[in-house]
SEMI-130469 format. One line per 3 residues: number of its first residue (from 0); their letters; for each residue x, y, z of C-alpha. Coordinates in Angstrom, 3 decimals. Example, Ala and Ser with C-alpha at 12.3 -4.5 7.8 and 13.67 -1.06 7.14 Angstrom:
residues 2
0) AS) 12.300:-4.500:7.800 | 13.670:-1.060:7.140
This chain:
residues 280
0) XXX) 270.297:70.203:63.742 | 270.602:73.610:64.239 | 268.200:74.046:67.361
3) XXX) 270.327:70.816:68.916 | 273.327:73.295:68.347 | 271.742:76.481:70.356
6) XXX) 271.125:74.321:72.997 | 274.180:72.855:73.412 | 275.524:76.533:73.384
9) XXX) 273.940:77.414:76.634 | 273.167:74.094:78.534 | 273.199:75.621:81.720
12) XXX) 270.727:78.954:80.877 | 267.292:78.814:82.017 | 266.565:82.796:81.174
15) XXX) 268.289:84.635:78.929 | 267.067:88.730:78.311 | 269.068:89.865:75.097
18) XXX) 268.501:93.795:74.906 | 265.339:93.391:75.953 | 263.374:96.823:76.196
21) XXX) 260.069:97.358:77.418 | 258.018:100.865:76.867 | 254.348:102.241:77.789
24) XXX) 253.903:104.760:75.758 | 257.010:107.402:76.230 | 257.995:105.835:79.275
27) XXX) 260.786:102.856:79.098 | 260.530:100.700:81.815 | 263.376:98.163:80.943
30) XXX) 266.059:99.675:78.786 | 268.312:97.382:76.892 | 268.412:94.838:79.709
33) XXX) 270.941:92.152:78.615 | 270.519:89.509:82.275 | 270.890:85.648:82.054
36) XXX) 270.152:83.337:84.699 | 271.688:79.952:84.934 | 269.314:76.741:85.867
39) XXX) 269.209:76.237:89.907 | 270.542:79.990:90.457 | 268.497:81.820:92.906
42) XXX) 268.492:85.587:91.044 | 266.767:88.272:93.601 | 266.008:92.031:91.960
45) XXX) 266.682:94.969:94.342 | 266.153:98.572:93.689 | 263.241:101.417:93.988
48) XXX) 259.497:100.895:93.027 | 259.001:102.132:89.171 | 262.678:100.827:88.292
51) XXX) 261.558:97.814:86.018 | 262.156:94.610:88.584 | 257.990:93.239:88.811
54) XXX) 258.003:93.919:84.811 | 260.665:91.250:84.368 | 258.292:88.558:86.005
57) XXX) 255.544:89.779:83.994 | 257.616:89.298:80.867 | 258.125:85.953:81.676
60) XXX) 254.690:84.902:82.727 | 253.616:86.848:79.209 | 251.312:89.191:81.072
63) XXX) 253.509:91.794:79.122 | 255.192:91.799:75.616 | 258.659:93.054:75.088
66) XXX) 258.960:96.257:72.652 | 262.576:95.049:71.471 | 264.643:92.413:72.022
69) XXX) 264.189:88.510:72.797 | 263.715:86.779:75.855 | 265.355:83.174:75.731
72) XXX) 263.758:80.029:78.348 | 265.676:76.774:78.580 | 268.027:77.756:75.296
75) XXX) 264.812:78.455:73.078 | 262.909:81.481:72.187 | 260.185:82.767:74.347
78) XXX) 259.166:86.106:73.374 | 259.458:85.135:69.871 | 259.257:81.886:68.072
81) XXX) 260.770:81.151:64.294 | 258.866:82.619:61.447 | 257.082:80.161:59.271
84) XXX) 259.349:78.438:57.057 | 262.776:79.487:58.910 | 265.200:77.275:60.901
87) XXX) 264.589:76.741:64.522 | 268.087:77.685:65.445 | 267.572:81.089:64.061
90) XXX) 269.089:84.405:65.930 | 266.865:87.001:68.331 | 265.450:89.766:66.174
93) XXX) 265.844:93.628:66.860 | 262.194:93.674:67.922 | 259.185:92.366:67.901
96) XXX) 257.889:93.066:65.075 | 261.117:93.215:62.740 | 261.184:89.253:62.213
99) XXX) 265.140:89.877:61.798 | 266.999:87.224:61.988 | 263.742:84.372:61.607
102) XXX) 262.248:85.310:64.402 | 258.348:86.862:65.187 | 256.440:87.440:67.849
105) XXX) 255.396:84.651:69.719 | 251.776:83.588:69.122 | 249.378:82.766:72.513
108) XXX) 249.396:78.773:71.828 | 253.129:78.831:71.832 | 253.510:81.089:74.448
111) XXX) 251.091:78.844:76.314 | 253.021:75.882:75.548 | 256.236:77.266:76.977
114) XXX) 255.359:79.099:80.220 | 253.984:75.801:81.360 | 257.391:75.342:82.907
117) XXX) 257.481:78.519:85.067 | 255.094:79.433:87.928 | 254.719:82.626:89.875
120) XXX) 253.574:83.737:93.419 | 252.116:87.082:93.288 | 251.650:89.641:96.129
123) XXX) 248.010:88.804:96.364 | 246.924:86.012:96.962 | 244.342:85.360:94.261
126) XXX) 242.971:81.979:96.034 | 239.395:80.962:94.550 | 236.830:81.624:97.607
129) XXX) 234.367:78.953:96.711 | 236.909:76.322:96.345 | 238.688:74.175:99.603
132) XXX) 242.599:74.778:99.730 | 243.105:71.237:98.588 | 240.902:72.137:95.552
135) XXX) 243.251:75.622:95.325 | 246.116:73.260:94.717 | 244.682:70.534:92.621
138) XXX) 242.670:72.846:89.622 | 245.370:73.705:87.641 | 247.685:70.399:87.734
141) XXX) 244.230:68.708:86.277 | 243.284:71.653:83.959 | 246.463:72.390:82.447
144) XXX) 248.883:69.538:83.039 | 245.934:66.784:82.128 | 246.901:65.229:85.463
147) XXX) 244.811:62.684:86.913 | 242.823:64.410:89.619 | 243.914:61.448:91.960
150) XXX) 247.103:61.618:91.221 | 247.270:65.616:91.721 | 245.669:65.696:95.054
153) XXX) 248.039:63.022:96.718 | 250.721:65.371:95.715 | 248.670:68.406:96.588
156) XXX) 248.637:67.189:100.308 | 252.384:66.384:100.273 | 252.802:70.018:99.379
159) XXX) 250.462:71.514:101.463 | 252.010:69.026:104.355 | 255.726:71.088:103.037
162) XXX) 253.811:74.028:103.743 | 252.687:73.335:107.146 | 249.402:73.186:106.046
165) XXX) 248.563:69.352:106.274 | 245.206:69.970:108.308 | 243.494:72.878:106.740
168) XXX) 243.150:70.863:103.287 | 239.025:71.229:103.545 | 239.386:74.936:105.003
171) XXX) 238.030:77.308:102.598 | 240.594:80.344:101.927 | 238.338:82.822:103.213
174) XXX) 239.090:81.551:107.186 | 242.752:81.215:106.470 | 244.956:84.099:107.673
177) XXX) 247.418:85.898:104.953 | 250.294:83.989:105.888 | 248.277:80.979:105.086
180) XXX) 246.921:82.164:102.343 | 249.991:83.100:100.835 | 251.271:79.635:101.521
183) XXX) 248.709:77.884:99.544 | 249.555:80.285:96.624 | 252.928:78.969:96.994
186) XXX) 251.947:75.163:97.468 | 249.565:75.900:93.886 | 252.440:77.505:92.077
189) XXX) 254.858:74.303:92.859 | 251.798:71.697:92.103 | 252.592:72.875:88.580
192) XXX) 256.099:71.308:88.646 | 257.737:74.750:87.639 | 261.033:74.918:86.387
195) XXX) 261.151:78.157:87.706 | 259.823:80.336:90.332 | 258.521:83.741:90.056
198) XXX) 258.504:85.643:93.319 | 257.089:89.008:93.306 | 257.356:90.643:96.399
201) XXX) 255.354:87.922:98.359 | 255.070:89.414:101.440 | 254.347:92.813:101.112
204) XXX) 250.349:92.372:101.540 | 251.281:90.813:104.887 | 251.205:92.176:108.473
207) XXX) 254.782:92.179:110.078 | 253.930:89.305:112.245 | 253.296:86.290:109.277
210) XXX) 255.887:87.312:107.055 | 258.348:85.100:108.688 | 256.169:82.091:108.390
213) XXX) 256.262:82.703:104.017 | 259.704:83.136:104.276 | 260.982:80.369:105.706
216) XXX) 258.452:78.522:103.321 | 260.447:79.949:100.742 | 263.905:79.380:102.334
219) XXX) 263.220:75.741:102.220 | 262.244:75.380:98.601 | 265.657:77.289:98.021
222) XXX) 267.420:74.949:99.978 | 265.845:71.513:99.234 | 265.244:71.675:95.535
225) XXX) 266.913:73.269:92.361 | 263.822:75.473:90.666 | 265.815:78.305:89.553
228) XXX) 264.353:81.210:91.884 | 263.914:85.100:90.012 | 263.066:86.845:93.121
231) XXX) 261.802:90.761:93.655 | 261.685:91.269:97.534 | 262.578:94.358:100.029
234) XXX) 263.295:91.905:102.784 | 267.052:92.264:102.074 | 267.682:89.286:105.223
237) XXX) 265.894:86.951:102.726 | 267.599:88.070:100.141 | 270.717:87.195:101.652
240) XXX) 269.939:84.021:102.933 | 268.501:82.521:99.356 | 270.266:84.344:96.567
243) XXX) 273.233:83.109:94.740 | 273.390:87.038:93.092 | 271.395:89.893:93.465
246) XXX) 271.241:92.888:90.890 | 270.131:96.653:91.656 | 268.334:98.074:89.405
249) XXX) 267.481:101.898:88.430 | 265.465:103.541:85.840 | 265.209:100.234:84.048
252) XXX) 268.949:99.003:84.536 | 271.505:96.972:86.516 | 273.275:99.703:88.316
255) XXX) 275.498:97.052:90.504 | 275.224:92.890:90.256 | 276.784:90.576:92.975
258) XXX) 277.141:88.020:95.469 | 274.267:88.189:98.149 | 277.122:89.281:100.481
261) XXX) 279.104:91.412:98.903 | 276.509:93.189:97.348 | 275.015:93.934:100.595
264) XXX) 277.689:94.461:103.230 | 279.964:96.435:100.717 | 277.648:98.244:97.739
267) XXX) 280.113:99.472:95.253 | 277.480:102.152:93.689 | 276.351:104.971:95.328
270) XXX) 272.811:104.015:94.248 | 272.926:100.698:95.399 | 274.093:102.583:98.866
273) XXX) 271.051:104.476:99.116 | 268.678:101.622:98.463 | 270.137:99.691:101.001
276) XXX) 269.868:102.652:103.709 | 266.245:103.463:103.037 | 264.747:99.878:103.194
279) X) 266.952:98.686:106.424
């Protein structure tokens, strides 16, 4: 009963961060970040290399663990998951290893189970050579989701048709070019049926001339569908044209959070200022 009652506390939250900190060694990297993003918002992270933005996707895809605090998916725990023998409902712990509050650390099968519902493009590519596109697209739907392999390539060519890549289903990745490449990546990560959608810089590993081609990929996912969207990009015209917010961040905080276009036609922080004028 209680777990029915969190979730009716937040039915509109698809990520929740609740003081989450993140340190290597000495070094914090996120510090205290409290961020939640509603379901369908389109979220994009500004701010300088180093300043914590890609190790917020990497929290959520558990490629990292949080030092302190609780990361929240869909209402529920992510980073953590109740301790044996507490109530489901129970509040976020101090850190990950405290238990306060019912909660532990997460263990791999139910962070498994959980991330199922979010899927990330990466800078590189990360396409399996030996394998066709179409067979790029179809692995993990089969693998993972237990999907009929049938079944997942029909809907792998109606994504890879979304894509604009309808005829190069049989290509091998290898005679692709980057923009291509990074368009399959995208058509794999949807073929999951994410939830939501990691983008970490996607088209920095691209020459100037096929980075349109990704983004307008991307712009039409943001326009046709309601994946909530957690974005890290230095193409602030994207940014504008997709995000419902955007947040700066510095030294592992929000410095300044706002509307695409106030944020970046009138920056209130001085920060946020100088950002802006070195990457425009």
């Amino acid at each position: 009963m209680q777990k029915e009652h969190d979730r009716d506390r937040h039915p509109a939250e698809a990520v929740r961060f609740d003081r989450v900190t993140k340190r290597f060694g000495d070094h914090t990297v996120l510090d205290g970040l409290d961020l939640t993003v509603g379901r369908g918002e389109r979220v994009t992270l500004i701010g300088p290399s180093g300043s914590g933005k890609t190790t917020i996707l990497r929290l959520l895809m558990t490629l990292e663990r949080v030092t302190e605090g609780v990361i929240h998916v869909a209402g529920e725990p992510f980073s953590h998951m109740p301790r044996p023998g507490s109530g489901p409902g129970s509040g976020p712990g101090s850190g990950p290893g405290s238990g306060a509050g019912g909660l532990v650390p997460a263990s791999e099968r139910y962070l498994a189970d959980r991330r199922r519902g979010i899927g990330m493009v990466f800078q590189h590519f990360n396409l399996f050579p030996h394998m066709s596109v179409l067979e790029n697209v179809v692995e993990a739907p089969v693998h993972v989701l237990k999907e009929d392999r049938e079944e997942a390539a029909v809907r792998a060519r109606a994504l890879l048709g979304m894509v604009g890549l309808a005829d190069k289903v049989d290509a091998r990745p290898t005679r692709l070019s980057g923009g291509q490449q990074q368009r399959v990546a995208i058509a794999r990560a949807l073929a999951m049926r994410p939830e939501i959608l990691l983008l970490d810089e996607v088209t920095s590993a691209l020459d100037p001339e096929l980075v349109a081609e990704v983004l307008d990929v991307l712009r039409d996912i943001a326009r046709d569908t309601d994946i909530t969207l957690l974005c890290v990009t230095h193409e602030m015209g994207f940014a504008r044209d997709v995000s419902d917010r955007i947040l700066m961040f510095d030294q592992g905080r929000v410095v300044e959070s706002g509307r695409a276009d106030e944020l970046l036609d009138a920056p209130g922080h001085e920060r946020t200022r100088a950002f802006l004028s070195a990457v425009r």
